[in-house]
C-alpha positions in Angstrom: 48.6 78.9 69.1 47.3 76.0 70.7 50.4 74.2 71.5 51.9 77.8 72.7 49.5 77.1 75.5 50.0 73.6 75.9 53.3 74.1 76.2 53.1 77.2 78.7 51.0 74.8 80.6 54.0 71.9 80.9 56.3 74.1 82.1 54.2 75.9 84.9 53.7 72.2 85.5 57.7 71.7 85.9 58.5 75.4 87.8 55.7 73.9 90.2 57.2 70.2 90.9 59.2 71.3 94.1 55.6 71.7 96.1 54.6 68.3 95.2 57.4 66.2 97.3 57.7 66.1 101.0 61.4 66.4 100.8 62.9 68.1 98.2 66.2 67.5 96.8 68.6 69.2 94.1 68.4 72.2 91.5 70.7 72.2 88.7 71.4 75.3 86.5 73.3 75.4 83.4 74.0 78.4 81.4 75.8 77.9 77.7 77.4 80.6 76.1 79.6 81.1 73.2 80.7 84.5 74.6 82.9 82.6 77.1 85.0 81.9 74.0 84.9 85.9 72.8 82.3 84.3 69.9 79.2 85.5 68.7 78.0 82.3 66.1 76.1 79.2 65.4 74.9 77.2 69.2 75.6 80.8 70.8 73.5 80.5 73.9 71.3 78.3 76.6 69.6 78.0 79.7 68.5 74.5 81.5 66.9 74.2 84.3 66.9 70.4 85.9 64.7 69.4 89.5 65.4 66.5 90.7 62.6 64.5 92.5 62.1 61.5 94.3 59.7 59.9 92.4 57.6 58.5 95.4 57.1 61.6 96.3 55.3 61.9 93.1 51.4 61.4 92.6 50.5 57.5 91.6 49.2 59.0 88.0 52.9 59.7 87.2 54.7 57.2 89.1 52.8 54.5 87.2 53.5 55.8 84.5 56.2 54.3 81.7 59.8 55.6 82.2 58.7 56.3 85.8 58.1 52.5 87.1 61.3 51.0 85.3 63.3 53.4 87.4 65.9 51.3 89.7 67.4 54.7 90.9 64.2 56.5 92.5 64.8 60.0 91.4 63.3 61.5 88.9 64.8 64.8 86.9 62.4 67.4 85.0 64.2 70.3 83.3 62.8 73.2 80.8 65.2 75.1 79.0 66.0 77.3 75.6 68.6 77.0 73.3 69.1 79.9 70.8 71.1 79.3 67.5 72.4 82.1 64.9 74.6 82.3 61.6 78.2 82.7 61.4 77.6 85.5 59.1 75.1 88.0 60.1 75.5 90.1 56.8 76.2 88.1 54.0 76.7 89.0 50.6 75.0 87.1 47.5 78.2 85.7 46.8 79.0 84.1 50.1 78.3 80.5 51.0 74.8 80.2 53.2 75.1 79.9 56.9 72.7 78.2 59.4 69.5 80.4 59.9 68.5 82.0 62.8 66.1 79.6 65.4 64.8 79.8 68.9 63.9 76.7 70.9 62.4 75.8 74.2 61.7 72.5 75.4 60.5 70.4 78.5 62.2 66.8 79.6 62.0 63.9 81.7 64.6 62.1 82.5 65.1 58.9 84.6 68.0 56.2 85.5 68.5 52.2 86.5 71.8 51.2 87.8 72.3 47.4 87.6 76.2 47.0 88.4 78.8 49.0 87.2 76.1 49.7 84.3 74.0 52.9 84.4 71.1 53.5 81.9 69.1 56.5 80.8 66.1 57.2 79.1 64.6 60.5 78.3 61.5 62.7 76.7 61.6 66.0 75.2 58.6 68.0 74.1 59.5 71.6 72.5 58.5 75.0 70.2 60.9 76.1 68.0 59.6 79.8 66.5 59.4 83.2 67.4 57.4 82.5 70.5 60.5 80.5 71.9 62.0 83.8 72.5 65.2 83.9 71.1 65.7 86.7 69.6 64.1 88.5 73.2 66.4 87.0 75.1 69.2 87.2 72.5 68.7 91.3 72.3 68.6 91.4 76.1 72.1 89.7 76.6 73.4 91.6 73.9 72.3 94.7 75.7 73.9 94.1 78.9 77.1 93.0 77.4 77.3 96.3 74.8 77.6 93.7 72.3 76.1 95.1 68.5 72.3 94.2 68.0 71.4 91.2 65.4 68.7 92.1 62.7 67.9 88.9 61.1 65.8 87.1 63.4 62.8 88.2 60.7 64.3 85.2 59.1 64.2 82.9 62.2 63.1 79.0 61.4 58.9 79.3 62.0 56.8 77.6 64.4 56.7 74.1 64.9 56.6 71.5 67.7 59.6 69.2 68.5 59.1 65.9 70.0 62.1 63.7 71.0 63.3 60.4 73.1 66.9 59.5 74.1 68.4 56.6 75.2 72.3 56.4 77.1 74.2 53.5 78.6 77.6 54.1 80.3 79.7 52.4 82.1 80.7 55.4 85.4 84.5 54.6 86.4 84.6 51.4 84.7 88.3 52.2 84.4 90.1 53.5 87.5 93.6 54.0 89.1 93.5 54.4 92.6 90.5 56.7 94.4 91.3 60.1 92.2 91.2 59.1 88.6 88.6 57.0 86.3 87.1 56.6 83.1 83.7 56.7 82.2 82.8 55.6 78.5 79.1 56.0 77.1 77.2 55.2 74.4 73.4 56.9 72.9 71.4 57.3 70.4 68.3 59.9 70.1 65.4 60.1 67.7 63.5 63.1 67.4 62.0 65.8 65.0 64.6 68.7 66.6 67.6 65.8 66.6 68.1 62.4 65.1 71.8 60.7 65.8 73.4 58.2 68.0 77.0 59.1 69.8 79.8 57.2 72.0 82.1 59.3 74.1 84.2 58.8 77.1 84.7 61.2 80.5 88.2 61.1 82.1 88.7 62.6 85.3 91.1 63.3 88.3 90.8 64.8 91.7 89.9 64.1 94.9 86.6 62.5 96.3 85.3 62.3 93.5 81.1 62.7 93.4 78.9 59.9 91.5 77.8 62.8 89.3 78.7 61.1 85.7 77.4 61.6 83.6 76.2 64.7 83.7 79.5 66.4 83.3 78.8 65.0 79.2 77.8 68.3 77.2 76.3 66.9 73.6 74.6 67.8 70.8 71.0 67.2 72.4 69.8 68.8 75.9 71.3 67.9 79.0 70.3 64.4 80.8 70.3 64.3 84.4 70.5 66.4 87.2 73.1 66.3 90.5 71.5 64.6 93.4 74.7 65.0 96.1 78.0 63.5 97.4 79.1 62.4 100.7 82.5 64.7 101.3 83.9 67.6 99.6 85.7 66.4 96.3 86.7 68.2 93.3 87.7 67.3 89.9 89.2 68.2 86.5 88.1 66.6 83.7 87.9 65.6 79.8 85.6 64.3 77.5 85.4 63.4 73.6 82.0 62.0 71.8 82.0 61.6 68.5 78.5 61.3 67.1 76.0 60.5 63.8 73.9 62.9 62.4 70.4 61.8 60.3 68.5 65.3 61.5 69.0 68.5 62.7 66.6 71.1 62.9 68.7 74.0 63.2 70.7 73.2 60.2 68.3 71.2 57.9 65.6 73.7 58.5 61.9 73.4 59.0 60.1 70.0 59.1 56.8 70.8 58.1 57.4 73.9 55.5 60.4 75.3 53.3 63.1 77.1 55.3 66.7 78.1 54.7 69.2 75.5 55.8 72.6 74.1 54.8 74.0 71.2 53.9 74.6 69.2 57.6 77.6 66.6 57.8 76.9 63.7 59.2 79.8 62.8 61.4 80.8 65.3 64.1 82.7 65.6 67.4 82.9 67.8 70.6 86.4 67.7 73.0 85.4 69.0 76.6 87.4 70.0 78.9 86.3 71.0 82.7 86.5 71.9 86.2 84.0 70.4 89.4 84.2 71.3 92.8 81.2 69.4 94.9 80.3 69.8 98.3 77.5 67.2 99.8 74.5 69.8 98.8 76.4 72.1 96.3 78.4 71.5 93.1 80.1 74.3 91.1 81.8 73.3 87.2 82.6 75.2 84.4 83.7 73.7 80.8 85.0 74.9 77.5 83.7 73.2 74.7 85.2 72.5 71.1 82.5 71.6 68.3 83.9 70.1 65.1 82.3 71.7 62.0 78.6 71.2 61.5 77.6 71.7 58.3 79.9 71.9 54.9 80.2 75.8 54.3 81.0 76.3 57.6 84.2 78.1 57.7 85.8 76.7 61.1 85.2 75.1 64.3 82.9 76.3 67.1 83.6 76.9 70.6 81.7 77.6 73.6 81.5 77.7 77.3 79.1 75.9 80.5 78.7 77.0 83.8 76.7 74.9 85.8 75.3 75.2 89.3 73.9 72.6 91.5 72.0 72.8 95.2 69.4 71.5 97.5 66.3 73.6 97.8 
């Protein structure tokens, strides 16, 4: 119960970062959902919220604070979000192999950047609650409800309370590979350690348009939460794009089930990929994308693939 309010407190303390700078700068909102795929299974739904902040516009008790006084790139990103995750199978016979259990998360991150060259670095914090009070299966019944979609009953199963705790590290190389002014390659490598997630990843972002924004990359969709958050461009551009990562798996909550008590889980495979594919349209204060995303299998009885869409919306407030 105590953590409940400690972490109620964070993210008041996150809603109410606009009001501390002068000059505030960009929102970013992404919304996942498997239903953009016509599925109902397995990662089915999220929400992530990302401000981004200059951080000198932040009090000296945080700016002195490590990630904040490695930063090169002087803008901060602080995001709170939920991630909602169901079986497969949501009426399985004794017979049938198990499927992932149900589990509600919500979580609130830092996130901050140096840029030395063509080489851009990342390091982030997670804190989180994954239980019933995460709200889940609230928010899971409410969507249901205003898409007609049928109800789900076992959330009385849900993994049960328990904080999450998590740091992440990313280096990529943005357009290190490029032909002409509309088309580049952006390869990346991470690694993340953490009670919810434990695995390290490479990937790489191809993309082609016109004008294209230094927004890479947070076009990258991956197993953890989202890093980053849109801070402008200079002209109207717009983009299509692909992306692979292949990644590592030592831990996953939501598939090897509680960490401090017995829980149902299933047996999680270690290596694992996601295929992207995308469109951007960015305009000097607002950026519009939407992806499809293609999740190898995650765990061995699972019967196929995953998929699963992104739309994300970015402006200055």
């Amino acid at each position: 119960m105590k953590f409940r309010f400690a972490l109620a407190g964070l993210l008041q303390a996150a809603i109410a970062l606009p009001a501390i700078a002068e000059q505030p700068t960009f929102v970013t909102v992404f919304v996942d959902n498997d239903w953009f795929a016509h599925s109902d299974r397995h990662y089915t739904a999220g929400s992530h919220v990302a401000f981004a902040r200059d951080i000198d516009t932040l009090s000296e008790g945080i700016r002195t604070l490590a990630p904040f006084r490695w930063a090169t790139d002087r803008t901060a990103v602080f995001s709170i979000g939920q991630r909602i995750y169901t079986p497969g199978n949501t009426n399985p016979k004794p017979e049938e192999p198990l499927d992932r259990p149900y589990a509600g998360w919500i979580y609130v991150q830092g996130d901050v950047r140096t840029q030395a060259g063509p080489v851009s670095e990342r390091v982030s914090g997670t804190i989180g609650y994954i239980g019933p009070g995460a709200g889940g299966r609230q928010v899971q019944r409410l969507s249901h409800h205003i898409l007609g979609s049928r109800g789900l009953d076992g959330w009385g199963e849900q993994l049960r309370s328990e904080p999450t705790l998590s740091v992440a590290y990313e280096r990529s190389w943005p357009g290190l590979v490029s032909a002409g002014r509309g088309i580049d390659l952006s390869p990346y490598v991470g690694a993340t350690l953490g009670t919810p997630y434990t695995y390290a990843d490479a990937g790489a972002i191809a993309r082609w348009g016109r004008n294209l924004p230094d927004d890479l990359p947070t076009a990258q969709i991956s197993l953890g939460t989202p890093r980053d958050g849109y801070r402008g461009t200079a002209a109207l551009g717009w983009y299509a794009w692909a992306g692979v990562e292949a990644r590592a798996v030592g831990r996953n909550v939501f598939l090897d089930g509680s960490t401090f008590r017995d829980s149902q889980s299933v047996d999680r495979k270690t290596f694992q990929y996601d295929v992207a594919l995308g469109f951007v349209v960015a305009w000097p204060r607002v950026r519009a994308g939407f992806t499809m995303v293609q999740r190898s299998k995650e765990f061995d009885s699972q019967i196929s693939s995953d998929r699963f869409g992104q739309i994300a919306i970015s402006f200055a407030y």
